[in-house]
C-alpha positions in Angstrom: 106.7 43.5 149.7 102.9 43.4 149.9 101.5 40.0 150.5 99.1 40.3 147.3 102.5 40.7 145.2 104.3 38.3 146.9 102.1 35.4 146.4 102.1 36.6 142.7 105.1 36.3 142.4 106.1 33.8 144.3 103.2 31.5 142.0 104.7 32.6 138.8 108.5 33.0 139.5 110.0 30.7 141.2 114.0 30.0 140.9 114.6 27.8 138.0 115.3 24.0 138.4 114.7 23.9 134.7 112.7 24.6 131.4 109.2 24.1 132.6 109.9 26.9 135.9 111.3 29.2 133.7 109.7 32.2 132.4 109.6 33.1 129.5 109.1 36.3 127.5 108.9 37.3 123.8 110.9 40.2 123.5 109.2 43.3 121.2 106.4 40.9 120.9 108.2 38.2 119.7 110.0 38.1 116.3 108.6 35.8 114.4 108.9 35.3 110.3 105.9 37.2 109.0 104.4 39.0 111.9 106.0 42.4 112.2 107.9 43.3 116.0 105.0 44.8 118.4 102.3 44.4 116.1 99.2 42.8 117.5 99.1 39.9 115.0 102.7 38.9 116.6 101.3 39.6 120.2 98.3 36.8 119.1 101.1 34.3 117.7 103.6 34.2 120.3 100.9 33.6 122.6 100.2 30.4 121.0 103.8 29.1 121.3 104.4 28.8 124.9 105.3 32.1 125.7 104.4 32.8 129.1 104.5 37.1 128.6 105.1 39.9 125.9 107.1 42.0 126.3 106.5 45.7 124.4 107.9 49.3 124.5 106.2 52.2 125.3 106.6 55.5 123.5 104.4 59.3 123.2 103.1 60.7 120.4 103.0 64.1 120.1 99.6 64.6 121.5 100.0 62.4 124.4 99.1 58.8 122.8 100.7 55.8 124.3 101.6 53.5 121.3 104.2 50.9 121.0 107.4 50.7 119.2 110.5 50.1 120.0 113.1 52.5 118.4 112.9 56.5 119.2 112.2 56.8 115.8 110.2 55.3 112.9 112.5 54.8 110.1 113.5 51.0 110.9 110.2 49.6 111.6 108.1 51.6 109.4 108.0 53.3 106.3 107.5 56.6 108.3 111.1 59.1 109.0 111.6 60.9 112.1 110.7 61.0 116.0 108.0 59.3 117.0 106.9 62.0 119.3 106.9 64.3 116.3 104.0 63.0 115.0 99.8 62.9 116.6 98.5 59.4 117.1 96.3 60.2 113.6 99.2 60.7 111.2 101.4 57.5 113.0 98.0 55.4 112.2 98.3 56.0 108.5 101.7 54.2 108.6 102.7 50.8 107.6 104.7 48.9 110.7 105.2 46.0 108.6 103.1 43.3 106.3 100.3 46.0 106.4 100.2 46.3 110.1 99.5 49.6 112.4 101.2 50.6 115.1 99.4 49.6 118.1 98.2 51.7 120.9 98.9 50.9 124.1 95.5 50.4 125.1 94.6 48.1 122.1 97.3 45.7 122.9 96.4 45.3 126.4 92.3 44.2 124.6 94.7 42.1 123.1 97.2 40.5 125.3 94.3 40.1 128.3 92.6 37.7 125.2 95.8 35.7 125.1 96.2 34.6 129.1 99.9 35.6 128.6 101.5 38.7 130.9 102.2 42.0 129.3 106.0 43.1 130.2 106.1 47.2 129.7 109.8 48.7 128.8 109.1 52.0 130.0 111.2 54.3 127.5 113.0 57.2 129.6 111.1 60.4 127.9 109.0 63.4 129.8 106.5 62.9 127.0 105.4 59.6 128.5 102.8 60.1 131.3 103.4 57.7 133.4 99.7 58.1 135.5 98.0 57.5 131.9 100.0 54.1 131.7 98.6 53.0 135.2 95.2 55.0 134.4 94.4 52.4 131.2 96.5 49.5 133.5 93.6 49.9 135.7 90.7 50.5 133.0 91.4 47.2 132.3 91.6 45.6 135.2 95.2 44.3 134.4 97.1 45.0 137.8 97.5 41.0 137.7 98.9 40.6 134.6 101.0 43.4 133.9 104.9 43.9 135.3 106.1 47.6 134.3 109.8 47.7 133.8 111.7 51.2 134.7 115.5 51.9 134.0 115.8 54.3 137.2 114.7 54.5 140.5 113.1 57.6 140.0 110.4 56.0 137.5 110.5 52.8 139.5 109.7 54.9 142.8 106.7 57.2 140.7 104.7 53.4 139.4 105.0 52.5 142.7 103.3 55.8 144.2 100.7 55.6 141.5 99.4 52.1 142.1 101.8 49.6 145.1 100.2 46.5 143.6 101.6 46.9 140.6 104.8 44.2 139.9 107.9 45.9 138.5 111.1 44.5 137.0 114.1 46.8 137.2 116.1 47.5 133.8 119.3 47.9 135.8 121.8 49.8 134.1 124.9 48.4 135.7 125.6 45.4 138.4 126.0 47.6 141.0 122.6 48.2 140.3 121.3 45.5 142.1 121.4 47.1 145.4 119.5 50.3 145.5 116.9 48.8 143.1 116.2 45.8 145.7 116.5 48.8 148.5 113.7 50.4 146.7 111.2 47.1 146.5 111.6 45.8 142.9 110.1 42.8 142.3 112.4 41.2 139.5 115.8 42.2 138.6 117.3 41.8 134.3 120.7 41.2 134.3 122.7 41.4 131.0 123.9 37.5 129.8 127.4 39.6 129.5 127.5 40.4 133.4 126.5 37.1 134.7 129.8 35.9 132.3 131.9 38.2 133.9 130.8 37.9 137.6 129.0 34.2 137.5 128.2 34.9 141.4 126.0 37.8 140.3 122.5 35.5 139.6 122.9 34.0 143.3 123.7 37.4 144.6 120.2 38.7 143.1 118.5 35.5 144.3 119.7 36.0 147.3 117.3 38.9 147.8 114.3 37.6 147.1 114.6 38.3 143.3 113.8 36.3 140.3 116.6 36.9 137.8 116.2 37.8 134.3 117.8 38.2 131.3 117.5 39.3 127.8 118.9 37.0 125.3 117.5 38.3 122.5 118.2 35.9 119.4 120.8 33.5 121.6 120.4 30.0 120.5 118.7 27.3 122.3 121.8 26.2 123.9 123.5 29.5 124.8 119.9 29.9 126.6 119.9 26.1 128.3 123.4 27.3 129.5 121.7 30.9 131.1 119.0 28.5 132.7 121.8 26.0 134.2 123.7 29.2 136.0 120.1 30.2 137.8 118.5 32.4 135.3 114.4 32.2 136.1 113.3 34.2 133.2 114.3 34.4 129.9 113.6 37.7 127.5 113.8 36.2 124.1 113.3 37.1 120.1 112.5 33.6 119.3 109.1 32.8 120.8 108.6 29.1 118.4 112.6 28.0 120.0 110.4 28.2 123.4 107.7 25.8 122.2 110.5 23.6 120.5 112.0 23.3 124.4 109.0 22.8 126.1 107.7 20.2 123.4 111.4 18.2 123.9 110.9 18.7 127.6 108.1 16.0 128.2 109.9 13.6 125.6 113.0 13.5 127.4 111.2 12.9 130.7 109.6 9.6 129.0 112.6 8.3 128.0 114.0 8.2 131.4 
């Protein structure tokens, strides 16, 4: 590990000894009533609840646009039908994502997110339409190295960020436990694991840890005690679809220290 990343890292994700260590990220951009999934008005308002990063999917148009949305295709989040790369960056812009919202492109939400002072998390989406050199191309436009962690589901993808640019920070979107290996093998940063295999195999967190590795884990709309009780078996980051739960715990965590 470069010495750069490590003191990164090391700064921002430390093993947890509880809420205020913890990190945490607002999954999609943070779900929040009113502001539409990885829109840029929910980027701006989960930044203003604690969050400490975003975390977005990137998808291709058709004509090589990086935009962000989740699903494969548009019929959930929109009130567009089909493949998202079935369609040129012009004819997705004319849709609605939501409250009257566009779907953003990549580049605009990292103007955005840099504004904000949170990190940008990038679910890379397994597709051959996705140019993976344009990602690190507009990473590097905007100065963002710092403040961005890219997170592949494969080695292969992990291995081709890492040619492109070796200071960027990478979290590995393991696929299974045994996993955990071959991705710290290969010099990812972070590790996800799944709430479900940390149940199974409660060993599993201090097994990651033990390499080096922040642990984290997506707990999408899990209450605030199922995620206290992810924190308490190691956990040090925290994906999450309920950004305003975050600044409830961190709010309750100075309150409980005064009345000690």
């Amino acid at each position: 590990m470069k010495p750069l990343i490590c003191m990164t890292l090391c700064a921002a994700f430390l093993p947890a000894q509880g809420v205020e260590s913890v990190v945490f990220v607002a999954h999609r951009g943070g779900i929040v009533e009113g502001y539409p999934e990885n829109t840029l008005p929910a980027f701006r308002r989960s930044a203003t609840l604690g969050i400490d990063a975003i975390e977005v999917d990137l998808r291709a148009t058709r004509d090589g646009e990086i935009v962000i949305l989740h699903d494969e295709t548009l019929d959930r989040t929109t009130n567009g039908s089909g493949k998202v790369g079935e369609f040129t960056s012009t004819e997705l812009r004319r849709l609605d994502a939501g409250g009257g919202e566009r779907i953003p492109t990549f580049e605009e939400t990292l103007r955005v997110v840099a504004g904000t002072g949170v990190q940008l998390v990038l679910d890379i989406k397994e597709s051959p339409m996705l140019d993976k050199a344009k990602v690190v191309r507009l990473i590097e436009k905007h100065h963002a190295i710092l403040n961005v962690i890219v997170a592949p589901r494969n080695l292969d993808d992990l291995r081709a960020f890492q040619q492109l640019n070796a200071n960027l920070r990478t979290l590995g979107l393991i696929r299974a436990p045994e996993d955990v290996g071959p991705f710290a093998a290969a010099g990812v940063h972070i590790i996800r694991l799944w709430p479900k295999w940390i149940d199974a195999d409660p060993g599993l967190v201090k097994k990651v840890l033990q390499t080096g590795r922040p642990v984290w884990t997506t707990a999408g709309p899990a209450p605030r005690d199922e995620v206290e009780r992810l924190i308490r078996m190691g956990v040090t980051g925290i994906v999450t679809d309920l950004p305003e739960m975050v600044r409830e715990m961190r709010l309750a965590r100075p309150q409980a220290q005064q009345q000690r």
